[in-house]
VOVEX-144380 format. One record per residue: residue number from 1; y, x, z of N, C-alpha, C, CB in turn; chain. Coordinates in nm, 4 decimals. Each point is the difference from the previous one (the first is absolute). Glycine has a CB too. Example, Ala and Ser with C-alpha at 12.3 -4.5 7.8 and 13.67 -1.06 7.14 Angstrom:
! VOVEX-144380
{doro 1 {-0.5690 1.3190 0.7800} {0.1190 -0.0890 0.0000} {0.1200 0.0900 0.0000} {-0.1173 -0.1892 0.1246} A}
{doro 2 {0.2223 0.1542 -0.1966} {0.1190 0.0820 0.0060} {0.1090 -0.0770 0.0730} {-0.0628 0.1184 -0.2145} A}
This chain:
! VOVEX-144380
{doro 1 {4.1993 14.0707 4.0889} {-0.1018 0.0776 -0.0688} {-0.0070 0.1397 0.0625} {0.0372 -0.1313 -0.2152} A}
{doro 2 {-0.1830 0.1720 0.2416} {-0.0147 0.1145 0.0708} {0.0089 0.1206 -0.1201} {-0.1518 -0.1273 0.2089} A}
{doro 3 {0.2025 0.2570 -0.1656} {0.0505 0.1213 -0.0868} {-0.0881 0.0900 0.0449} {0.2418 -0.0385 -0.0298} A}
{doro 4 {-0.2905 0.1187 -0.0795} {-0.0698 0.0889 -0.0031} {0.0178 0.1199 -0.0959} {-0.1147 -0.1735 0.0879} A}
{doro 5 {0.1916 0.2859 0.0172} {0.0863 0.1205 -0.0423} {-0.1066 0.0753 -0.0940} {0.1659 0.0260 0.2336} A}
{doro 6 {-0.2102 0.0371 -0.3158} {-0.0813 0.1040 -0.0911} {0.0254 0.1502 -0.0199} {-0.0177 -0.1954 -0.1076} A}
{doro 7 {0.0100 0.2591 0.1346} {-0.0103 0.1276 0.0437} {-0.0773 0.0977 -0.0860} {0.0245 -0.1028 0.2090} A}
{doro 8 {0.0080 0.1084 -0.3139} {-0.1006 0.0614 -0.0852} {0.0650 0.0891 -0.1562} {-0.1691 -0.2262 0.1168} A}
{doro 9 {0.1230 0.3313 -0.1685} {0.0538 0.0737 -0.0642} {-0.0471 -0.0354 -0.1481} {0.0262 0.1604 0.2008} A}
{doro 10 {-0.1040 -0.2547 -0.1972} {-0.0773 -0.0270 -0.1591} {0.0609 -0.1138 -0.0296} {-0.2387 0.0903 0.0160} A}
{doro 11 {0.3188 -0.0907 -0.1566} {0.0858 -0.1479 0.0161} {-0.1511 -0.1100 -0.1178} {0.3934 0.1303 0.0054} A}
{doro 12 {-0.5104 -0.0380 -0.0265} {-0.1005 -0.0942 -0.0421} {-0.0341 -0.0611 0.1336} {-0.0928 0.1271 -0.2127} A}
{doro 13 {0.0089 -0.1205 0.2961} {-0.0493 -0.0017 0.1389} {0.1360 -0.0918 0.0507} {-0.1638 0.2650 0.0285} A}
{doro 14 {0.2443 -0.2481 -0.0434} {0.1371 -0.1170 0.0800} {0.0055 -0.1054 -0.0646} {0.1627 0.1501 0.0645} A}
{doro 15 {-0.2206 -0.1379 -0.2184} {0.0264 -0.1411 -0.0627} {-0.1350 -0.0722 0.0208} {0.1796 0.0772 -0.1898} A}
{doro 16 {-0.2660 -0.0145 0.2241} {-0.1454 -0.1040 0.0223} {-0.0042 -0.0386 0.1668} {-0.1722 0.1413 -0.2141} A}
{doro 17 {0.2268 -0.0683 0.3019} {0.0302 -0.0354 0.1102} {0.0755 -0.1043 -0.0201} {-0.0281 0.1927 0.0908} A}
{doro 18 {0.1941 -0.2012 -0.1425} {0.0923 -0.0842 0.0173} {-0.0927 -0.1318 -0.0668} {0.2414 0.1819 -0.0037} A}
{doro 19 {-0.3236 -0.1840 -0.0925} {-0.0060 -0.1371 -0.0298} {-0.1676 -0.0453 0.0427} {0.2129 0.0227 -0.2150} A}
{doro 20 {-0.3082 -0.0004 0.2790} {-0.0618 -0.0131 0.0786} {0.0876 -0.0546 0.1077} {-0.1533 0.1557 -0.0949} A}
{doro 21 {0.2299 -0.0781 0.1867} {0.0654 -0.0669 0.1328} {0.0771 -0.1296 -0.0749} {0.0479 0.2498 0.1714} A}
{doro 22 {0.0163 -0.2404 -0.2570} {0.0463 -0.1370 -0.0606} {-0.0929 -0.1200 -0.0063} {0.1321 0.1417 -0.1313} A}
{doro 23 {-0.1841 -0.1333 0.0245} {-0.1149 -0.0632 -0.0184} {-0.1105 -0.0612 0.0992} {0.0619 0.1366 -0.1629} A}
{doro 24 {-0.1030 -0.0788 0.1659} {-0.0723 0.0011 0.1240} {-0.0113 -0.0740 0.1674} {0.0311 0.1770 -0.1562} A}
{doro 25 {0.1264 -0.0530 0.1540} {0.0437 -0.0327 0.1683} {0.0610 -0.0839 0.0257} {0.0082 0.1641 0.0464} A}
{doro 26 {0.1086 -0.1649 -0.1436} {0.1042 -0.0847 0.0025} {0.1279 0.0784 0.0518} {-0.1647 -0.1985 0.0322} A}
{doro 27 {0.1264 0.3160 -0.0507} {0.1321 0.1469 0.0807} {0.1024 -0.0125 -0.0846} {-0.1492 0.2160 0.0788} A}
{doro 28 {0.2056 -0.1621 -0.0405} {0.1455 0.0501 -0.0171} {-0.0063 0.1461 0.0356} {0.1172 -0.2261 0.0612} A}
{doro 29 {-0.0863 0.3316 -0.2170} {-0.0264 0.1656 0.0226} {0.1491 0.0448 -0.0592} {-0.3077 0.0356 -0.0468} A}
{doro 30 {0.2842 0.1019 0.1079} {0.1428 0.0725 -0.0232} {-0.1170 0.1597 -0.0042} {0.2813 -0.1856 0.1756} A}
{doro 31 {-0.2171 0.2484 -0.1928} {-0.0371 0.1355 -0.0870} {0.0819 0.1332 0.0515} {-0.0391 -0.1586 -0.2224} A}
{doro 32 {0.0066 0.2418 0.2312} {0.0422 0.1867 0.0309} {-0.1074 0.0509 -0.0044} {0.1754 0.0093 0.1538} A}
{doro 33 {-0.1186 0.1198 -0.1398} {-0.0840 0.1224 0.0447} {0.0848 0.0797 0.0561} {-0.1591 -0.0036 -0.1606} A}
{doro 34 {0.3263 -0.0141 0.2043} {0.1120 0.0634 0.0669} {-0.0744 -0.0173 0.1137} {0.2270 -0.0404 -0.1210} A}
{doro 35 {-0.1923 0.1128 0.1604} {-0.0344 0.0085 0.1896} {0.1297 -0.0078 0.0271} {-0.2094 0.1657 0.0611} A}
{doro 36 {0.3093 -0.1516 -0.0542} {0.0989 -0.0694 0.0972} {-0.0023 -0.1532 -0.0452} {0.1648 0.2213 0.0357} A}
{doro 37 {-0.1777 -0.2562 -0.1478} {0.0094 -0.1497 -0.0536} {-0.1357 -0.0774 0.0634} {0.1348 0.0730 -0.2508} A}
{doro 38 {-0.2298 0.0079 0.2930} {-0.0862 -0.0553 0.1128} {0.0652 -0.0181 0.1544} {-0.1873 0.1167 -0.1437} A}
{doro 39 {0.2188 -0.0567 0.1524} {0.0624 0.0167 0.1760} {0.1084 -0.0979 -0.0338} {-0.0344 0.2837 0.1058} A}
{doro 40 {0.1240 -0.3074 -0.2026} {0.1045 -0.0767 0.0187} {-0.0519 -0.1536 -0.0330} {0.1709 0.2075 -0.0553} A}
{doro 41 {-0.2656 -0.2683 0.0189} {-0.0836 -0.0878 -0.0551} {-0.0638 -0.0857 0.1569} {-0.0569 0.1791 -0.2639} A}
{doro 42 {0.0039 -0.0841 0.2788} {-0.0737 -0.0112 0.1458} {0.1187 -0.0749 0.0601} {-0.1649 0.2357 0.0301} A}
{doro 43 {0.2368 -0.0988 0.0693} {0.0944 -0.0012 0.0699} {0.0684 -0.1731 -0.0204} {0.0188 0.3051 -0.0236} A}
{doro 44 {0.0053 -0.3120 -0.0875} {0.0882 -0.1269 -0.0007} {-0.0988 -0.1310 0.0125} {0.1924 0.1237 -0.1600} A}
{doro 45 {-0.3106 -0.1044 0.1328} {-0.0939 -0.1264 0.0292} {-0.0010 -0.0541 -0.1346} {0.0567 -0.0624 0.2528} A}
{doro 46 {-0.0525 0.1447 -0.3811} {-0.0301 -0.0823 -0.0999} {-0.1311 -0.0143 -0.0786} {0.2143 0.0377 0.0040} A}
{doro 47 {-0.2766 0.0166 0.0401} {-0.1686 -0.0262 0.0047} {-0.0624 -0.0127 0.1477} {-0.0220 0.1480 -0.2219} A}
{doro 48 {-0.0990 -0.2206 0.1641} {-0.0994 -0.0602 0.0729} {-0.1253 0.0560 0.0406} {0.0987 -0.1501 -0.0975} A}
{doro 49 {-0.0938 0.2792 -0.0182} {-0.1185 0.0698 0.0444} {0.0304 0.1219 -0.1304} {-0.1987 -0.2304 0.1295} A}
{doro 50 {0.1086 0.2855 -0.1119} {0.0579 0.1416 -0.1018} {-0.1465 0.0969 -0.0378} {0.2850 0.0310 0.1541} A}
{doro 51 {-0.2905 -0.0322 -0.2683} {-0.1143 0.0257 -0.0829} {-0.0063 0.1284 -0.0478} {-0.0003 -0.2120 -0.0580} A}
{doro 52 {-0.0467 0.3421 0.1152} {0.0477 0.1428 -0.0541} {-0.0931 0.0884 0.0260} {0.2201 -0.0329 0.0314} A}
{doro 53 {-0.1968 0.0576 -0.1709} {-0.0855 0.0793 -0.0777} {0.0012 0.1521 0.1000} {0.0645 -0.1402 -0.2744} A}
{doro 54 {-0.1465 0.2038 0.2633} {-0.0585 0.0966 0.0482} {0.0948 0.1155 -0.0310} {-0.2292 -0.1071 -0.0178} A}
{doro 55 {0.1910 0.1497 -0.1260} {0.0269 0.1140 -0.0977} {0.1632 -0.0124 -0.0568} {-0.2810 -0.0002 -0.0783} A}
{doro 56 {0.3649 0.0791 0.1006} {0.1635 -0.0792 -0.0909} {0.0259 0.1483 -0.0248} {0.1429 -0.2635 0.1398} A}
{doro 57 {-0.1748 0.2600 -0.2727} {0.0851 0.1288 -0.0626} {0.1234 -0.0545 0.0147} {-0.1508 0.1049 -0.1779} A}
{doro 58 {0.2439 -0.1568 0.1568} {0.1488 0.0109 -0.0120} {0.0446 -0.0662 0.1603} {0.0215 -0.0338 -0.3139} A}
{doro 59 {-0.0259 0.0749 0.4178} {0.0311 -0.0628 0.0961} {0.0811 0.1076 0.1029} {-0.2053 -0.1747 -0.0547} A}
{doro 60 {0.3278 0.1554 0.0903} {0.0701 0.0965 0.0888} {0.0504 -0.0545 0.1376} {0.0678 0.1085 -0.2122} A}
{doro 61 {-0.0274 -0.0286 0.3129} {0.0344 -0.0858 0.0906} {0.0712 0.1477 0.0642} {-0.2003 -0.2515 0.0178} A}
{doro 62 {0.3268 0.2594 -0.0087} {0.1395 0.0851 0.0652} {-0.0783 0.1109 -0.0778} {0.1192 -0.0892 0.2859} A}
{doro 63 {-0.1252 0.1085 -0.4670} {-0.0042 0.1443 -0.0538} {-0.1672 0.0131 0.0222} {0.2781 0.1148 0.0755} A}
{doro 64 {-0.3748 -0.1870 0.0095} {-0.1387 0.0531 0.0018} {-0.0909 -0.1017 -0.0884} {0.0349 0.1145 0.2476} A}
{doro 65 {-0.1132 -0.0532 -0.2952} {-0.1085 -0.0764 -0.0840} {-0.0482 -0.1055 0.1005} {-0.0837 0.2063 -0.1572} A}
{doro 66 {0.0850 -0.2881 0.1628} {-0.1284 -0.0742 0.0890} {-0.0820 -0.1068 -0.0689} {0.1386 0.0281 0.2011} A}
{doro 67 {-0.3190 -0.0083 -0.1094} {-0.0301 -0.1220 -0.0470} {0.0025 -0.1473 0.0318} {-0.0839 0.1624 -0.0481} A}
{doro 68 {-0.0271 -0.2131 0.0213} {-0.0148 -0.1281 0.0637} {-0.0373 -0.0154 0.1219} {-0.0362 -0.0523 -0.1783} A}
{doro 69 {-0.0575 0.1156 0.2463} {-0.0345 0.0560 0.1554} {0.0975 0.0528 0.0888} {-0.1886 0.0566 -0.0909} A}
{doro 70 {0.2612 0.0432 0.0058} {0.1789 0.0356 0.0972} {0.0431 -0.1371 -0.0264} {0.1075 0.2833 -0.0561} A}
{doro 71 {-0.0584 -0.3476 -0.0492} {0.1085 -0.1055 0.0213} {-0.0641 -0.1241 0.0940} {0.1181 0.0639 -0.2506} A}
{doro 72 {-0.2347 -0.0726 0.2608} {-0.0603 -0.1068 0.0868} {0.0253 0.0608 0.1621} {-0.2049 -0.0847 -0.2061} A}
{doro 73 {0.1267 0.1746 0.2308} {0.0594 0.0749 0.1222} {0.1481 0.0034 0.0614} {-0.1701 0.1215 -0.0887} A}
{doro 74 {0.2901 -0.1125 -0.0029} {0.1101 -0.0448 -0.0005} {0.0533 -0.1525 0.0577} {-0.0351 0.1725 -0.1731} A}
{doro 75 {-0.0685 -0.2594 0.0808} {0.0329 -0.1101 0.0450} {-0.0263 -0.0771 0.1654} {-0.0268 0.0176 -0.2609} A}
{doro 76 {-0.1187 0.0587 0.2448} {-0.0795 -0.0325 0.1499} {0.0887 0.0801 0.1037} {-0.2714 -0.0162 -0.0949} A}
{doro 77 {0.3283 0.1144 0.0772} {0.0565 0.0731 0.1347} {0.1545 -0.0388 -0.0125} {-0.1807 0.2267 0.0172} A}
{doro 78 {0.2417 -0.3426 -0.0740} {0.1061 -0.0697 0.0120} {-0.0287 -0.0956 0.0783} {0.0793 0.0573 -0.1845} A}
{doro 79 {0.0114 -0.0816 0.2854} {-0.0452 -0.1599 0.0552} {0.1048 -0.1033 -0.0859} {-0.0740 0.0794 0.2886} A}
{doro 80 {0.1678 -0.0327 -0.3672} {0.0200 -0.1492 -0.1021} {-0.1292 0.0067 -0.0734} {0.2782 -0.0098 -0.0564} A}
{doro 81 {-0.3251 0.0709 0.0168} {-0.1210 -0.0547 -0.1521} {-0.1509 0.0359 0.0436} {0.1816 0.0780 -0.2272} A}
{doro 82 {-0.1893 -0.0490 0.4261} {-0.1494 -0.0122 0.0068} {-0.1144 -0.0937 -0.0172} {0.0965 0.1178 0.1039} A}
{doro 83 {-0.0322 -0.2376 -0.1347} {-0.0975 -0.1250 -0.0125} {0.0154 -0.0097 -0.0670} {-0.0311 -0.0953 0.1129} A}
{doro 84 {0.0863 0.1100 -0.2264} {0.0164 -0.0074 -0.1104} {-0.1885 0.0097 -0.0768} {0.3094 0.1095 0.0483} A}
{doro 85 {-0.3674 -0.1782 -0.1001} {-0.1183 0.0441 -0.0630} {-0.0541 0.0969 -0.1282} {0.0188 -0.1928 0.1088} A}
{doro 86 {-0.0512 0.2981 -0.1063} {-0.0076 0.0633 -0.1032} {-0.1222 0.0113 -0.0339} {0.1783 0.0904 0.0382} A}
{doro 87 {-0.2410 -0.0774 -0.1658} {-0.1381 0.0100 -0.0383} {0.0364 0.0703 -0.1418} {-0.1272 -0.2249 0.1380} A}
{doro 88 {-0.0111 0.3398 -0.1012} {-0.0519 0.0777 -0.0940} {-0.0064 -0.0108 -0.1217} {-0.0806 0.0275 0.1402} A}
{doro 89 {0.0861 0.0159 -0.2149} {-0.0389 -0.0180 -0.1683} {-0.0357 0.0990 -0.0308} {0.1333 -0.1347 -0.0742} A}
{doro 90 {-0.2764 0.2293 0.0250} {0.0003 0.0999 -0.0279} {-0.1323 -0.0111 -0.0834} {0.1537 0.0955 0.1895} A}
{doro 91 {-0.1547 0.0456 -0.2689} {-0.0982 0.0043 -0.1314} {-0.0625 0.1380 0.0526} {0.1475 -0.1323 -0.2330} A}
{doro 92 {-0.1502 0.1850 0.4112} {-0.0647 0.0739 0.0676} {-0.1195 -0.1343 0.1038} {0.2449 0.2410 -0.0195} A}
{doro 93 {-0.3735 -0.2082 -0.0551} {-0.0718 -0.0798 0.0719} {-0.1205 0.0124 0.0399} {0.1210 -0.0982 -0.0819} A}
{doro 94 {-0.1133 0.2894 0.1045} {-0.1095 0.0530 0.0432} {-0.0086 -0.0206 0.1441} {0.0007 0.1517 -0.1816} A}
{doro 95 {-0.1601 -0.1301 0.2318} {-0.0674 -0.0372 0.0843} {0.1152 0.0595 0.1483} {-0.2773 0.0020 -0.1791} A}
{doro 96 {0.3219 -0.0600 0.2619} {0.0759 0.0393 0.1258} {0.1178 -0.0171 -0.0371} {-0.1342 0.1515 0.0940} A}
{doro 97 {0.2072 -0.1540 -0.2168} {0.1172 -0.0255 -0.0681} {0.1120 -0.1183 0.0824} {-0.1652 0.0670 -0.2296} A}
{doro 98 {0.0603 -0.2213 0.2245} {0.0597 -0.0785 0.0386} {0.0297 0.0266 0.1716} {-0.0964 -0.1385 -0.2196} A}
{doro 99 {0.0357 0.1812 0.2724} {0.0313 0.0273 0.1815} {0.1176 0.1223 -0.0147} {-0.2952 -0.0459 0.1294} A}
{doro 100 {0.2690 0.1193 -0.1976} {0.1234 0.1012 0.0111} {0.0867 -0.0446 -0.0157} {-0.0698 0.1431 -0.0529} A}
{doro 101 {0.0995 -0.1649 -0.0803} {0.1284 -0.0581 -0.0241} {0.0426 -0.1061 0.1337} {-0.0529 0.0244 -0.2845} A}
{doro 102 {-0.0088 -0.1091 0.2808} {0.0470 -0.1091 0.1335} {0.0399 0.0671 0.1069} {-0.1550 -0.1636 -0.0451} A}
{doro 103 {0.1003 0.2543 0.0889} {-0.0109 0.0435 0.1148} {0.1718 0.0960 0.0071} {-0.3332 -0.0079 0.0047} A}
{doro 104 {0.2768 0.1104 -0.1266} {0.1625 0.0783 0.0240} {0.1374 -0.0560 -0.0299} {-0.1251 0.1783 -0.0562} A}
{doro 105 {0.0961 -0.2997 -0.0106} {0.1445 -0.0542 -0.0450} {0.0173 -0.1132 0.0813} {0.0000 0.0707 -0.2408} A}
{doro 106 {-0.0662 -0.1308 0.3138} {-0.0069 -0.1063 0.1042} {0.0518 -0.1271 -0.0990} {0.0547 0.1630 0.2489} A}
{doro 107 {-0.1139 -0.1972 -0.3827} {-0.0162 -0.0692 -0.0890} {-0.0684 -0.1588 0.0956} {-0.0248 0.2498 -0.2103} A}
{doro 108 {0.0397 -0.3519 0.1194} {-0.0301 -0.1125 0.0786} {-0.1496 -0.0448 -0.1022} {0.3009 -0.0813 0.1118} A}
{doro 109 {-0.3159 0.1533 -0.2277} {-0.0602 -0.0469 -0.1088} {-0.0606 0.0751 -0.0589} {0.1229 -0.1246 -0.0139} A}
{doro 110 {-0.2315 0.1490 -0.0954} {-0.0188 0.0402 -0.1214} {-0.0879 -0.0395 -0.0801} {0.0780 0.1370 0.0794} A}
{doro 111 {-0.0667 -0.1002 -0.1992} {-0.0508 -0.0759 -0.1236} {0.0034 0.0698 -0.0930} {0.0573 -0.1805 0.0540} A}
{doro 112 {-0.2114 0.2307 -0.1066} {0.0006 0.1274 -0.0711} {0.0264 -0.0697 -0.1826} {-0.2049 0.1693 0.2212} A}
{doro 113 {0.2603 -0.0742 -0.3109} {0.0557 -0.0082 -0.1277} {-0.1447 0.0831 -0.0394} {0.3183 -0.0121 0.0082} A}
{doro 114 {-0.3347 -0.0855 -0.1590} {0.0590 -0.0983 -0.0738} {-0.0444 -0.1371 0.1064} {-0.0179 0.1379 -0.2785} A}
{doro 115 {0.0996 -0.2389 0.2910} {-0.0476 -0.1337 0.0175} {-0.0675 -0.0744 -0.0913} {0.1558 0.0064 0.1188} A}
{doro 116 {-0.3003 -0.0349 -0.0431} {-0.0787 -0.0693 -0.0872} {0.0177 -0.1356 0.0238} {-0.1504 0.1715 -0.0168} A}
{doro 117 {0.1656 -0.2113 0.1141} {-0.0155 -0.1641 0.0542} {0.1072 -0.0104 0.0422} {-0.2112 -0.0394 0.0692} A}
{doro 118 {0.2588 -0.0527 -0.1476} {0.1842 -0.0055 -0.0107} {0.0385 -0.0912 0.1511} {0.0348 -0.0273 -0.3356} A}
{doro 119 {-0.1372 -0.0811 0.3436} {-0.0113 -0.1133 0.1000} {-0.0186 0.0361 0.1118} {-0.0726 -0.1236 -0.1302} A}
{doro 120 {0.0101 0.2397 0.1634} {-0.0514 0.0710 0.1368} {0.1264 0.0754 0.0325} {-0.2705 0.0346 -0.0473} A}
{doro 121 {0.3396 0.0218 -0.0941} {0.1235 0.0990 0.0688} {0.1350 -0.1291 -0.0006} {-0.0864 0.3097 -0.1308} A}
{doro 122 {0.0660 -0.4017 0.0933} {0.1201 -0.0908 0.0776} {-0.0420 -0.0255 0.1011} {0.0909 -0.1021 -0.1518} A}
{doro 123 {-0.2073 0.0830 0.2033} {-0.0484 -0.1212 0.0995} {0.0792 0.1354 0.1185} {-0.3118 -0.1980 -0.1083} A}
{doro 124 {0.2841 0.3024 0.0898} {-0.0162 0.1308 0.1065} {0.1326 -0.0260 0.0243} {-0.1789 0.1990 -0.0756} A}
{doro 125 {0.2737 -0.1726 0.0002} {0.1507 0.0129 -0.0104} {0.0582 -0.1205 0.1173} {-0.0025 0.0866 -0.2969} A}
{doro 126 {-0.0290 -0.2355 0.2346} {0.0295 -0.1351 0.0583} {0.0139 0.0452 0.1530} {-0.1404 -0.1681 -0.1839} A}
{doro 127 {-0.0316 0.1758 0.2116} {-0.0502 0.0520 0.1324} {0.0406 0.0575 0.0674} {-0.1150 -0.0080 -0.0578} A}
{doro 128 {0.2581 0.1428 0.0146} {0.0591 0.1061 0.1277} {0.1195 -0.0600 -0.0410} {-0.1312 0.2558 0.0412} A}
{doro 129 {0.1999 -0.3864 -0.1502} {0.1382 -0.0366 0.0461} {0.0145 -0.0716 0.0803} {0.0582 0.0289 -0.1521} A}
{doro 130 {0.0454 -0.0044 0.2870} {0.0275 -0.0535 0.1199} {0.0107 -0.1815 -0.0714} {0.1481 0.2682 0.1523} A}
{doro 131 {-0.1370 -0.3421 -0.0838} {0.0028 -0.1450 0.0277} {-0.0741 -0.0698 -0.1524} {0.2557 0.0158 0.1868} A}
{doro 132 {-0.3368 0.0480 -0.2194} {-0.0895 -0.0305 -0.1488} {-0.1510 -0.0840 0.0864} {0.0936 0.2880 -0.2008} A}
């Protein structure tokens, strides 16, 4: 069963994610908003793809606030967790929004919040997990 890490600071928003990807996908989810508990997640290969949120009030990484764009950037400029697939989640979905973000965090994905079409945001997900 393919795993799909969640990355997100709203534990409402994690429970409609987690059971959509259940349901739905047929995933297997695990949950943070630690940024080292991201890097150590990755690093070890225990997800399949990694779903993160934009915005993380509670998110640190060595004493610094970071967000979802630093911790993705993080991941991409590792060569353990550069293929790793990451996609967007964000409730920023003004016009140029989606290219920025992609662009500065070298994100593999995004998918603007709230999710309306539950079926379109699994199908997306399926689509960037490796051997899916």
């Amino acid at each position: 069963m393919k795993t799909v890490l969640v990355v997100e600071d709203d534990l409402i928003n994690w429970r409609i994610f987690k059971k959509i990807l259940t349901k739905l996908g047929g995933l297997a989810t695990m949950h943070t908003e630690d940024a080292h508990k991201v890097m150590q997640i990755a690093e070890s290969k225990e997800a399949d793809l990694i779903l993160m949120d934009v915005s993380l009030n509670n998110s640190y990484y060595q004493g610094k606030a970071v967000d979802g764009i630093r911790i993705t950037q993080m991941l991409k400029s590792n060569p353990q967790t550069a293929n790793l697939p990451v996609i967007l989640v964000t409730a920023h979905s003004m016009p140029g929004d989606r290219e920025r973000f992609l662009q500065s965090s070298g994100a593999d994905g995004y998918i603007p919040k709230p999710v309306l079409d539950q079926q379109g945001f699994v199908n997306q997900i399926l689509a960037k997990i490796p051997n899916n």
